[in-house]
C-alpha positions as CSV (number, residue, x, y, z in Angstrom):
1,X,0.0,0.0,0.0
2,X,1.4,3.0,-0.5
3,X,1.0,6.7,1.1
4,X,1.1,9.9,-1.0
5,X,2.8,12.5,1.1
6,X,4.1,16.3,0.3
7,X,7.0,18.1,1.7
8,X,7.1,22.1,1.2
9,X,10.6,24.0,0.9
10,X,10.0,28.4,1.5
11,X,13.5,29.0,0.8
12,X,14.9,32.5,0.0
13,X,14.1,32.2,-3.7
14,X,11.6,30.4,-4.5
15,X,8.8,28.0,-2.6
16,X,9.4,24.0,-3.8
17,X,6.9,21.0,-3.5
18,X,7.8,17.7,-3.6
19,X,4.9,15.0,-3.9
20,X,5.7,11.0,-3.5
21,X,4.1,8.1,-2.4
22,X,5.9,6.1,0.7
23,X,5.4,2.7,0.3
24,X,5.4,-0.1,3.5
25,X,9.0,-1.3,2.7
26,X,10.0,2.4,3.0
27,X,10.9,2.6,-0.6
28,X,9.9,6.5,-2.1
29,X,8.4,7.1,-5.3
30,X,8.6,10.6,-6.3
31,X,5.5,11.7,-8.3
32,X,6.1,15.4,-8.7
33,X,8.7,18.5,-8.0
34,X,7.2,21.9,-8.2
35,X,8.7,25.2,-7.9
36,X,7.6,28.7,-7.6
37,X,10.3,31.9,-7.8
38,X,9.6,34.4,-4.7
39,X,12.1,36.5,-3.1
40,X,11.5,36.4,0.2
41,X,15.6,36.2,0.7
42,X,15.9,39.8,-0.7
43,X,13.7,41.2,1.5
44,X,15.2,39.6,4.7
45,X,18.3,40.2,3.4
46,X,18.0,44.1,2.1
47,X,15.3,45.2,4.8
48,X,15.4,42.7,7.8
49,X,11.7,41.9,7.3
50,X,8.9,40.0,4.5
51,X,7.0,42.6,2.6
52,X,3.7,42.0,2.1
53,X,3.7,41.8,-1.4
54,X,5.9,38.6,-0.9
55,X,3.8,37.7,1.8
56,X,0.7,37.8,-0.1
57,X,2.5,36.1,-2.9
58,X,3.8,33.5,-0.7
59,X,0.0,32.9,0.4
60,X,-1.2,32.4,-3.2
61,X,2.0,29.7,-4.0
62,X,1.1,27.6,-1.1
63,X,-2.7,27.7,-2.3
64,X,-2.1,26.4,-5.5
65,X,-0.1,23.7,-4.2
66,X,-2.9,22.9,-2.1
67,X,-5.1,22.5,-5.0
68,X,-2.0,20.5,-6.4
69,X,-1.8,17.9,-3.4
70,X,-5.7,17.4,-3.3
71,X,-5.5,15.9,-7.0
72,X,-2.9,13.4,-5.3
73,X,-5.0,12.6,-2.1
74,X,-1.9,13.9,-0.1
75,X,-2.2,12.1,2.9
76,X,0.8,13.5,5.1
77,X,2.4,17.2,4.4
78,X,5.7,18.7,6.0
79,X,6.2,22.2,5.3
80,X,9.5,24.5,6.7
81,X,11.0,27.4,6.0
82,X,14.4,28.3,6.1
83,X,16.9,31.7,6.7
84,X,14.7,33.2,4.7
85,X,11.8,33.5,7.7
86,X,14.4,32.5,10.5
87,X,15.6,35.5,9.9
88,X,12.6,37.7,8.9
89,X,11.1,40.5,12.6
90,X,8.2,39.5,11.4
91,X,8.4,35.4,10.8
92,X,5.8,34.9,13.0
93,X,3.2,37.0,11.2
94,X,3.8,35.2,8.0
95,X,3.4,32.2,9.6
96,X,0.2,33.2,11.3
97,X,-1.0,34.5,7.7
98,X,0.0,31.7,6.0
99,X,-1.8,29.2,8.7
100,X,-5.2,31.0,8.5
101,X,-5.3,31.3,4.5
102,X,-3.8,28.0,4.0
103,X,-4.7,25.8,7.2
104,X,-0.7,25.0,6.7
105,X,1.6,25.0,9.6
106,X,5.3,25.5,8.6
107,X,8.0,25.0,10.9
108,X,11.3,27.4,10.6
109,X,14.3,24.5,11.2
110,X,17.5,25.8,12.5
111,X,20.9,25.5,10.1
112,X,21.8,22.3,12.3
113,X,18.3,20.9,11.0
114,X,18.2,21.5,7.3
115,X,22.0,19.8,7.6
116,X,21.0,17.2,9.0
117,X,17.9,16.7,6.5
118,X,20.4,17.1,3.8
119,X,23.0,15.1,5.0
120,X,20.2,12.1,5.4
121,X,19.8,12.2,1.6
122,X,23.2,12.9,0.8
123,X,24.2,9.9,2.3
124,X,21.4,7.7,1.0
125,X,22.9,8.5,-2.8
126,X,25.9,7.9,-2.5
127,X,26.4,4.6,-0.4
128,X,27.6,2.8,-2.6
129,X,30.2,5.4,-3.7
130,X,33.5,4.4,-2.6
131,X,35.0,7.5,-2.6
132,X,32.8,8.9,-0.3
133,X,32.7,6.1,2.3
134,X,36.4,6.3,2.6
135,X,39.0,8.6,4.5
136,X,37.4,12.3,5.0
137,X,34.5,13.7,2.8
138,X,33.6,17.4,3.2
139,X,29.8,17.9,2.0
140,X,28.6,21.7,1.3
141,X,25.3,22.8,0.8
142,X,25.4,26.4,0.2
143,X,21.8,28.0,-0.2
144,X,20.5,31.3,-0.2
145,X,21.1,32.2,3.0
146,X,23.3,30.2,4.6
147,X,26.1,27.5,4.3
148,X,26.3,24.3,5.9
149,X,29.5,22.1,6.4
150,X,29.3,18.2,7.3
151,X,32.5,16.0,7.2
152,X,32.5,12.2,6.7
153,X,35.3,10.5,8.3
154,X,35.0,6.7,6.5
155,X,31.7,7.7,6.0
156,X,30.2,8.4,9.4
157,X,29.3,11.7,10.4
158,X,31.7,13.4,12.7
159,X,30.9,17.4,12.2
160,X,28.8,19.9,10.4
161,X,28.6,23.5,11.4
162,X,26.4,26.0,9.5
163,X,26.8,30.0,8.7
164,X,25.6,32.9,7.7
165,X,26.7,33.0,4.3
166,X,24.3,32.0,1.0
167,X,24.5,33.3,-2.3
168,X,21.2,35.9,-1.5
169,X,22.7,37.2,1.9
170,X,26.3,38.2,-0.3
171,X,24.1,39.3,-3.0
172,X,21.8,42.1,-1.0
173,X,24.8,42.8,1.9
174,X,27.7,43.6,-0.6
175,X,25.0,45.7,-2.5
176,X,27.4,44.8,-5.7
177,X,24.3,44.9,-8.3
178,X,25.5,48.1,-10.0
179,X,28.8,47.0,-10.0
180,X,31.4,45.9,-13.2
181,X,31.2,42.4,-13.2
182,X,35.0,41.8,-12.7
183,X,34.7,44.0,-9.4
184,X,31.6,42.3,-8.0
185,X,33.3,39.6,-8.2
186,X,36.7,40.7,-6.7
187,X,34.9,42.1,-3.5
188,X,32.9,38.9,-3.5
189,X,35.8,36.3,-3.7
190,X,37.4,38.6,-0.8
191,X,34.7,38.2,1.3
192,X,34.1,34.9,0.8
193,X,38.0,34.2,1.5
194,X,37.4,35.9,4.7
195,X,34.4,33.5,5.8
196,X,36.1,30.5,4.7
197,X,39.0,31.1,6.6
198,X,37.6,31.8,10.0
199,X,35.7,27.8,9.0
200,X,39.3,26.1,8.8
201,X,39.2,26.9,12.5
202,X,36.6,24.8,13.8
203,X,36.6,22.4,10.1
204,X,39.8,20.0,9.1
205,X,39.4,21.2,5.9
206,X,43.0,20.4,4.4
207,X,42.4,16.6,5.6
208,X,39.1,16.0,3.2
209,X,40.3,14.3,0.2
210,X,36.9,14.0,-1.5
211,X,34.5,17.0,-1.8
212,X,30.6,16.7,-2.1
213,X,28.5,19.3,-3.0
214,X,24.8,20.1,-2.9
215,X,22.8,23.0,-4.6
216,X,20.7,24.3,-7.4
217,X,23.9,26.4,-8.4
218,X,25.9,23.4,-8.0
219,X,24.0,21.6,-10.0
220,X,23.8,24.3,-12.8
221,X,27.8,23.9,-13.2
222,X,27.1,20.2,-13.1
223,X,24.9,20.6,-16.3
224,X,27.1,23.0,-17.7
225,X,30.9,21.2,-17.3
226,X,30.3,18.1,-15.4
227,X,29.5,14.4,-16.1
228,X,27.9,11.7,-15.1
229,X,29.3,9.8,-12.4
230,X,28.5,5.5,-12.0
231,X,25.2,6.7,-9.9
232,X,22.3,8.2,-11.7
233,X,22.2,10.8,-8.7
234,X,26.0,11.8,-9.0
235,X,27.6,14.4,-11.3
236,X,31.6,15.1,-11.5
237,X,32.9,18.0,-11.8
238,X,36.7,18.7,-13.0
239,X,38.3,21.2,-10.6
240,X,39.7,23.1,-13.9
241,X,36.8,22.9,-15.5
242,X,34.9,24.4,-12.6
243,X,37.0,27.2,-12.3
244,X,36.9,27.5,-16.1
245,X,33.0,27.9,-15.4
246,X,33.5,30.5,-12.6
247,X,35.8,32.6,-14.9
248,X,33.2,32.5,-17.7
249,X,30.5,33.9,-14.9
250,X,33.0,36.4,-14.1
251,X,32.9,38.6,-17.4
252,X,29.1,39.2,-17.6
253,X,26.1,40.5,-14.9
254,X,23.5,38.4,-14.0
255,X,21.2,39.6,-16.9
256,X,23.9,38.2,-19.4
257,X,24.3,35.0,-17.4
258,X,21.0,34.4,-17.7
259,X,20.0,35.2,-21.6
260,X,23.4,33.0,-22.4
261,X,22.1,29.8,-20.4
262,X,18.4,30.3,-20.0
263,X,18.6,30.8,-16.4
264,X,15.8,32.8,-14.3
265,X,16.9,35.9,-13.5
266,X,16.9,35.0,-9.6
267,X,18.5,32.1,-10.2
268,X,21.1,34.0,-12.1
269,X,21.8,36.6,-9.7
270,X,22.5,33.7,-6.9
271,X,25.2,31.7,-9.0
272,X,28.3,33.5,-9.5
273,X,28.2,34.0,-5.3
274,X,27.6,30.7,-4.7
275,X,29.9,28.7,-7.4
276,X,32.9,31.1,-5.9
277,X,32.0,29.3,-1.8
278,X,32.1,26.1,-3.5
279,X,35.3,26.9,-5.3
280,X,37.1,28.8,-2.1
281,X,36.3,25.6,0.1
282,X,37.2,23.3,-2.1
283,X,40.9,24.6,-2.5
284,X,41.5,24.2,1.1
285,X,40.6,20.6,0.2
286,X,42.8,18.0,-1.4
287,X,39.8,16.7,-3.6
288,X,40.6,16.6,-7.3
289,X,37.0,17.1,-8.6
290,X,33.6,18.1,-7.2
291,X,30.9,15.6,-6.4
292,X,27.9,16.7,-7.4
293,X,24.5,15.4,-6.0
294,X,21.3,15.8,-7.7
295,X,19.7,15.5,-4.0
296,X,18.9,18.4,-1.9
297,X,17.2,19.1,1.7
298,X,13.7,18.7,0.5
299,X,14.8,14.4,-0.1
300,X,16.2,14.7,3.2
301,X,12.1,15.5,4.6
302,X,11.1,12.7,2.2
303,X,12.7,10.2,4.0
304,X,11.8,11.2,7.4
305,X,8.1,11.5,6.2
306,X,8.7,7.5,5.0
307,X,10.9,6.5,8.3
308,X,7.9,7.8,10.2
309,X,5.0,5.9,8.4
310,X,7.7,2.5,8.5
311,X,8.9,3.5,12.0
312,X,12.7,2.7,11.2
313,X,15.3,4.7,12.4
314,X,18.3,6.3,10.8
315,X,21.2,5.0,13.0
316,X,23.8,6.6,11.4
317,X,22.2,10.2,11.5
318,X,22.0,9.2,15.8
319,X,25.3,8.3,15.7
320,X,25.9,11.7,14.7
321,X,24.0,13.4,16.7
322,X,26.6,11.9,19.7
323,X,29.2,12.7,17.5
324,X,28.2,16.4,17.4
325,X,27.6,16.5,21.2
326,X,30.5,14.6,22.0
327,X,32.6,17.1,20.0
328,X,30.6,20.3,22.0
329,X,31.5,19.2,25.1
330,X,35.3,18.6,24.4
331,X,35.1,22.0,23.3
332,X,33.9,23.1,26.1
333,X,36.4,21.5,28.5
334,X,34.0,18.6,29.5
335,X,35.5,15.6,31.1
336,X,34.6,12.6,28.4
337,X,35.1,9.5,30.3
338,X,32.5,10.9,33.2
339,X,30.2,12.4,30.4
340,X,30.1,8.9,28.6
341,X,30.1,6.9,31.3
342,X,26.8,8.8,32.8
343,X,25.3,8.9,29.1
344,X,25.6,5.1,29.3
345,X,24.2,4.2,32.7
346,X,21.5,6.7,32.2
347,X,20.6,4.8,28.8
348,X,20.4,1.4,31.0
349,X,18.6,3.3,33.7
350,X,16.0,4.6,30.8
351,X,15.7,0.8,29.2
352,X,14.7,-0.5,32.2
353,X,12.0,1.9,33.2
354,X,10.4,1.3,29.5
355,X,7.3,0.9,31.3
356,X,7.0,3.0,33.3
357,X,8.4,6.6,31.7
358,X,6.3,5.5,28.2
359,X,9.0,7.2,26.0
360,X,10.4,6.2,23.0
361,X,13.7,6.1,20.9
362,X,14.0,9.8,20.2
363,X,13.7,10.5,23.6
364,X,16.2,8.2,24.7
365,X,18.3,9.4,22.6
366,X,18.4,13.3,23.8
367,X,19.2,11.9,27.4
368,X,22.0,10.5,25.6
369,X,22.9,14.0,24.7
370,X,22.0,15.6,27.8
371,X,24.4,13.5,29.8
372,X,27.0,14.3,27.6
373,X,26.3,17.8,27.8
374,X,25.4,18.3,31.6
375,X,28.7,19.6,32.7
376,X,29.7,21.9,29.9
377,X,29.1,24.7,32.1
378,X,32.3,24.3,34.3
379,X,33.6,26.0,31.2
380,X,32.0,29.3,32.3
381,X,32.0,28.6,35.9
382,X,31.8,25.7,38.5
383,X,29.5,27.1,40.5
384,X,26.1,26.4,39.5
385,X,27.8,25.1,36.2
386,X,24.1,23.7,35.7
387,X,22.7,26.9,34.9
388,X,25.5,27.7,32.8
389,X,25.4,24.4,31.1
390,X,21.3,25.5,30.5
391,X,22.5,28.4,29.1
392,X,25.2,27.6,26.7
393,X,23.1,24.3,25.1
394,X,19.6,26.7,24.8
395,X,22.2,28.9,23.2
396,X,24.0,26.1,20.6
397,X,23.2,24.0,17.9
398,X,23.3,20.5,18.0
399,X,23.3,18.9,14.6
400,X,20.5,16.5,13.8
401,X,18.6,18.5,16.5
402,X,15.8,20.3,16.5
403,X,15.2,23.8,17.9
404,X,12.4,22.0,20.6
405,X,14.8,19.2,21.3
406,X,17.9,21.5,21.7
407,X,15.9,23.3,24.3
408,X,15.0,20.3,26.3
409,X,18.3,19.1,26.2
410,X,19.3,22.0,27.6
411,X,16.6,21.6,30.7
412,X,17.5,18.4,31.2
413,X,21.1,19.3,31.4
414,X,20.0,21.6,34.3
415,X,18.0,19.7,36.2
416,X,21.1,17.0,36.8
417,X,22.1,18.7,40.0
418,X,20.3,20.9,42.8
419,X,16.7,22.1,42.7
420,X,14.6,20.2,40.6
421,X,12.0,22.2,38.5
422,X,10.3,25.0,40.5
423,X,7.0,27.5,39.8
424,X,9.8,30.2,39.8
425,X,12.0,28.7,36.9
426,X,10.5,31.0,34.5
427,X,11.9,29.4,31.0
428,X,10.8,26.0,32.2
429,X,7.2,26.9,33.2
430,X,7.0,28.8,29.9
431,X,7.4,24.9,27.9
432,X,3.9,22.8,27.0
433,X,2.8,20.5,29.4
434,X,4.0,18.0,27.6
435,X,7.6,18.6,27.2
436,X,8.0,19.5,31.3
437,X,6.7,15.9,31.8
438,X,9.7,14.7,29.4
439,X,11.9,16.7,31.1
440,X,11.1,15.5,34.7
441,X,11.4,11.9,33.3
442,X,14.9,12.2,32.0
443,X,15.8,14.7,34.5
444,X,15.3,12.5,37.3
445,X,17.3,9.3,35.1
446,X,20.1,11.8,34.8
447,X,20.7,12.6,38.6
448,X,20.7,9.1,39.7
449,X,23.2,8.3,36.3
450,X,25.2,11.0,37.6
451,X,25.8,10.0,40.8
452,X,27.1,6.3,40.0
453,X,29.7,7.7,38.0
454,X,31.1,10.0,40.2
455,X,32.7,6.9,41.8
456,X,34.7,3.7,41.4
457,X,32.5,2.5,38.3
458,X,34.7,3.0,35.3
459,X,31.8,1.0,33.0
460,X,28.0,1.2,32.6
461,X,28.1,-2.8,32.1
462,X,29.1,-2.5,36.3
463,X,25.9,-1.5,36.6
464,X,22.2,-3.3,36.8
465,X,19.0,-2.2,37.7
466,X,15.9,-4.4,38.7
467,X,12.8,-3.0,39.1
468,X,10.2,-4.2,41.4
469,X,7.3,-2.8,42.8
470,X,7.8,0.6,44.3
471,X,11.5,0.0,44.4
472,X,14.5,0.3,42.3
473,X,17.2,-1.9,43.1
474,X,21.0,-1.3,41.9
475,X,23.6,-3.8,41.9
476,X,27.4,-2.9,41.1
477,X,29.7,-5.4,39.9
478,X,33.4,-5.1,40.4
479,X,33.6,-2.5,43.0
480,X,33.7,-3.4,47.3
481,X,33.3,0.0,49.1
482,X,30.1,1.6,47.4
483,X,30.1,4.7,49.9
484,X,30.6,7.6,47.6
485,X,28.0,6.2,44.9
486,X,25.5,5.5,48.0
487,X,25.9,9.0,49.4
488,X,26.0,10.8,46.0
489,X,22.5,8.6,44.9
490,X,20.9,9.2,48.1
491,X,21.9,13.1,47.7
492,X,20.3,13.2,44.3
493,X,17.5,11.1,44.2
494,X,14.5,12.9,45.5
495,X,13.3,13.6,42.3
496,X,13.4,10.2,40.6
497,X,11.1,9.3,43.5
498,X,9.0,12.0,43.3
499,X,8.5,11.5,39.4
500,X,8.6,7.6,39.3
501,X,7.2,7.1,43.3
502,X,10.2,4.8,43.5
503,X,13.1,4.3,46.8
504,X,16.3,3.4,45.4
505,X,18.3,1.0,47.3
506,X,21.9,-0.9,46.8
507,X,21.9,-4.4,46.4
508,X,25.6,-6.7,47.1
């Protein structure tokens, strides 16, 4: 049986529809690709805010794909927006407009989001490309408003980072539009040499010997100087042929560009910007060529749509997620054997209490990321580092995360030591119902995790928990004085037993 599902792209240039069907073995049949031109980029970009001519034309898009996914029976729709509204005073009135005329929610996903939605189908096309599953592959996805950076080592994810540079932001910022084309693009590449250079801080650049990119600019030069690769969803692009490309782009405005290859004007405006990132990344690369995919973000919301009608999970994109979290806390001067080692026995805590917390995977997995996370606020101060870890994870991005679950995260993280959640803790009261009851759940896992590593257990595999009754029972293996883990429990676990109605005792 299959499921005919839409995902919706507002993007700063245009508004994209994808329609599929999703099939019970997860397999995705894509059964249409719309696109409409709107800048909404230029006016966030140019005057901080959407117009309401762009609003109102954004409202009569989204109608007409209505009409479009009612032919289909669209059974499922995901709709976000981008830096085009995450950016925008007055997102929230466009999304309000949009909701009454269109009965459409849209969610705006953070940079850390749409990488991680892109990555997903990035990955998915080219798994069975050696080149990419082998040392360190350096994917960029540079849009209208922002770039985003993910590196493969061996083809797990162990990075990505995302900034504020796209093609429309350099476009309306530099205000080069009634410039000479060779000095638009000298300020440009200076610019972009700039940005690039403060990303070889935080990116091993130099160590990526293959180079993946992702884009409709992209995939213009792939068109234009590339060639098929062995994968249908795979273009390759020379490095000296790209450059050749750039060169040509060079000597003529948009208005040229786009009479000479039948481009869109808005598209044409975007590509010289945007092929020049690309080109300035990947010479801090050792790649020889550029990988182009024909995949973009919207595939990426395709195949969540299908893993949530199959319920399977994306293990790789998790193991990410640790990888990311992992790599925050080391940054901030977290101690990683006690942040694993809590992460661990707070996963065999949360197994065991299956029943009675009702939570699922997802869930389980942001404890994961809490506990690895809950001391990063030594790095501002020790004392009451748990409000400063609050305050720097509410304050981050965490790839594969979203906005909601970064801000739990961050709660959770908080409530690991001292008072638990109060009537006075104004950013927690301000959460849904829903998500304070998730955060007293893992909250409470997380204290008594915390405690039995702050002892003599060096593994979570030490470590078993029986439930029975109104009781929690905790055996240690491997370890004869227990003192410090009983006090430290006992210290920190009124709140499990106020959210569970549980005593904890040791067991020999």
């Amino acid at each position: 049986m299959a499921h005919p599902v839409a995902v919706i792209d507002i993007g700063t240039n245009a508004i994209r529809m994808v329609i599929a069907q999703v099939f019970e073995d997860g397999q995705i049949d894509v059964l249409e690709r719309v696109q409409r031109p709107i800048r909404l980029g230029k006016d966030t970009f140019s005057r901080g805010r959407i117009g309401a001519q762009c609003m109102r034309s954004a409202v009569e898009i989204l109608r007409n794909y209505q009409k479009i996914m009612e032919t289909y029976g669209v059974e499922k729709v995901k709709a976000v927006a981008t830096s085009s509204l995450r950016d925008a005073a007055n997102a929230d009135n466009v999304l309000d407009r949009i909701f009454l005329a269109c009965k459409l929610s849209v969610e705006i996903i953070s940079i850390a989001e749409e990488g991680r939605l892109t990555v997903a189908a990035v990955r998915e096309a080219v798994e069975a490309f050696p080149e990419v599953n082998q040392g360190k592959t350096l994917i960029v996805d540079v849009g209208g408003g922002s770039t985003i950076l993910t590196i493969l080592e061996e083809g797990e994810i162990v990075n990505s980072v995302g900034w504020r540079l796209g093609s429309v932001r350099l476009v309306e910022t530099l205000g080069l539009q009634s410039e000479p084309p060779e000095r638009a693009a000298q300020v440009l590449e200076q610019h972009i040499r700039i940005q690039v250079a403060m990303a070889k801080r935080t990116l091993p650049l130099a160590a990526c010997n293959t180079f993946v990119a992702v884009g409709g600019d992209v995939r213009f030069a792939a068109r234009v100087a590339g060639y098929p690769s062995r994968s249908e969803k795979l273009f390759i692009v020379e490095k000296e042929q790209f450059q050749k490309l750039i060169r040509r782009c060079q000597r003529h405005r948009p208005e040229e560009l786009a009479r000479q290859y039948n481009l869109p004007l808005t598209e044409a405006e975007t590509l010289l910007p945007a092929l020049l990132t690309y080109w300035e990344l990947l010479c801090h690369t050792s790649a020889p060529h550029v990988i182009v995919s024909q995949v973009s973000m919207r595939d990426g919301l395709l195949l969540e749509l299908a893993r949530q009608t199959t319920g399977k999970e994306d293990t790789a994109l998790q193991e990410g997620i640790i990888h990311a979290a992992l790599a925050m806390a080391q940054r901030y001067g977290a101690d990683l054997e006690h942040a694993q080692i809590t992460a661990d026995i707070a996963a065999r805590l949360f197994d065991t209490l299956s029943a009675d917390h009702g939570l699922g995977s997802r869930e389980r997995l942001l404890l994961r990321v809490a506990a690895i996370l809950h001391e990063v606020g030594g790095y501002i101060n020790l004392s009451a580092h748990h409000k400063h870890s609050y305050y720097i994870i509410a304050h981050s991005e965490i790839f594969g995360l979203t906005r909601a679950e970064t801000q739990l995260v961050a709660h959770v993280a908080r409530y690991h030591r001292r008072s638990a959640p109060k009537v006075s803790h104004l950013e927690y009261m301000a959460l849904p119902r829903e998500s304070r009851v998730i955060i007293n759940k893992l909250a409470a896992i997380l204290r008594v995790a915390d405690a039995l590593a702050r002892g003599r257990i060096r593994q979570a595999e030490q470590v078993e928990f029986h439930h029975e009754g109104d009781e929690l029972s905790i055996v240690v293996h491997g370890a004869e004085n227990l003192v410090l883990e009983k006090k430290s429990v006992a210290a920190k676990s009124d709140m499990f037993e106020d959210v569970y109605g549980m005593k904890i005792r040791f067991e020999q």
